[in-house]
N, C-alpha and C positions, 0 to 999 in steps of 0.2 A: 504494500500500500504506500509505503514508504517515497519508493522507488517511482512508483506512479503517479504522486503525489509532485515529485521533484521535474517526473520527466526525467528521469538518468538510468531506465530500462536498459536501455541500447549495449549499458556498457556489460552486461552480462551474455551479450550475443557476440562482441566482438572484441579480442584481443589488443590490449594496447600496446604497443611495440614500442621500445625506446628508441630516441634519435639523438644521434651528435648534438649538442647543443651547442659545440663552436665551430661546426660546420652548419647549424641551420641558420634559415636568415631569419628575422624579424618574424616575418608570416606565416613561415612554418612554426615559428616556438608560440605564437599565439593561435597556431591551428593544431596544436598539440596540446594545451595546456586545460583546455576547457576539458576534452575526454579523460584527461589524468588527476585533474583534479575531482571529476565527476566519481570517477571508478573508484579514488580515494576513500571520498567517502560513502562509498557504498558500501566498500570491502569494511570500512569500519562497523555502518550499520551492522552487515550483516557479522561478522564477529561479536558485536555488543550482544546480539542478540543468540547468540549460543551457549550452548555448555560452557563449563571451566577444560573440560577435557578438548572439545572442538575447538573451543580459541588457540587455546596454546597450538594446536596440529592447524590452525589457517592465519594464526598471527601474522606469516610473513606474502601469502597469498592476493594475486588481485582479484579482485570479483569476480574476472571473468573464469580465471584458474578454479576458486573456488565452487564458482554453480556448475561447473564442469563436473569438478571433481564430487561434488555432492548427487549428483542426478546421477552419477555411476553408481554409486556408491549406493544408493536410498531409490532408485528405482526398480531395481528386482523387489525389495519389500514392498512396495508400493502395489506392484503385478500381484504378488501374491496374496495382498491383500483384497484387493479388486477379485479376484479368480475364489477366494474363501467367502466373499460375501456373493457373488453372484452364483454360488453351488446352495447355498444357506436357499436363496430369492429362491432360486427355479427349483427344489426339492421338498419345499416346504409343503406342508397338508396339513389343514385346520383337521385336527384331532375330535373324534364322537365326542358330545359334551363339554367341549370345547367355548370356551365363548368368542364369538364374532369379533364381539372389539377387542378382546383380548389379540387374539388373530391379527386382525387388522392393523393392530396400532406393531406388532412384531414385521408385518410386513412392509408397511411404512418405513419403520427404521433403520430395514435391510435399503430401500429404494434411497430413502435420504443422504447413509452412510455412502451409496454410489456417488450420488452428486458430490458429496466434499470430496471422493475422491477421483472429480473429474469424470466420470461415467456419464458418458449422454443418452439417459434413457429414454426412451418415447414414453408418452403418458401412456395414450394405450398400451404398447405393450407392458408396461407396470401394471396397467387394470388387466391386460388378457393374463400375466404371470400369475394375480391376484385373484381372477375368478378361478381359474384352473388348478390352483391351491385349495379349494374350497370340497366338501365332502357332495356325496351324490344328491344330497339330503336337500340342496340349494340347486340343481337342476333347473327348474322350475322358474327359480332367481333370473339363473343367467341367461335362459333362454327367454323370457322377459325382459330383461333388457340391453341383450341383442336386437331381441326387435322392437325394442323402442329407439334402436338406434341413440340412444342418451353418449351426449358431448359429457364428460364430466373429469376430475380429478379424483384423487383416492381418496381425500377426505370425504366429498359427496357421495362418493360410494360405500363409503363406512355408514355413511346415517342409512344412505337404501337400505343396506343390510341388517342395523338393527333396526329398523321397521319390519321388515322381512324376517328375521330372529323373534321378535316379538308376536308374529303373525301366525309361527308354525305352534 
């Protein structure tokens, strides 16, 4: 937020390269100063904002060295994480005596935990994951509204249901 706040992103995509400074002219060292000062403080942010063990291992690191070296580092967990909650999403089955919004709000959590981790789910297919989760016993449900065709979120689909919970 930080970063985006300043506008000094950039420096995380692109390398800063050091230049002679009594070989460059004027124009060069004021067209190098701004990305070096930029990265500077970014590399500090982003050290302020770590561990005592990560600092010390990125203290001497530029920003750009750093997200680098971070995203190697923290993106297999990241997959594995994604990959553990989307096995959780699509395997799930509201249990006989189960309750609905018990249910629901479990399912939700698995969809929400996607989005913080970047997961671009479709709504539908979160409601088709979430009706298909559902025991025989709601048949009836979803083939109702299938063909009401109903636009909704999973919240609104949570109240259908306990309406429909309440019903049986």
């Amino acid at each position: 937020m930080a970063l985006r706040f300043e506008d000094n992103e950039y420096v995380l995509e692109k390398e800063i390269l050091d230049i002679d400074d009594t070989k460059a002219t004027d124009a060069e060292l004021a067209e190098y100063r701004k990305p070096y000062n930029d990265a500077t403080k970014v590399a500090c942010t982003m050290v302020a904002t770590m561990t005592p063990e990560l600092q010390r291992f990125f203290e001497d690191y530029w920003s750009y060295e750093m997200n680098k070296d971070l995203v190697e580092k923290y993106h297999q967990r990241a997959r594995q994480e994604k990959y553990e909650v989307v096995k959780y999403l699509i395997t799930s089955k509201m249990k006989e005596g189960e309750s609905v919004s018990r249910h629901m709000q479990k399912m939700q959590r698995y969809v929400e935990h996607l989005l913080k981790l970047n997961v671009n789910l479709d709504k539908e297919l979160a409601i088709d994951i979430v009706l298909h989760s559902l025991p025989s016993c709601y048949d009836q449900f979803i083939l109702t509204y299938h063909l009401n065709n109903q636009e909704t979120i999973l919240a609104h689909l949570q109240n259908l249901m306990r309406t429909a919970e309440a019903g049986m």
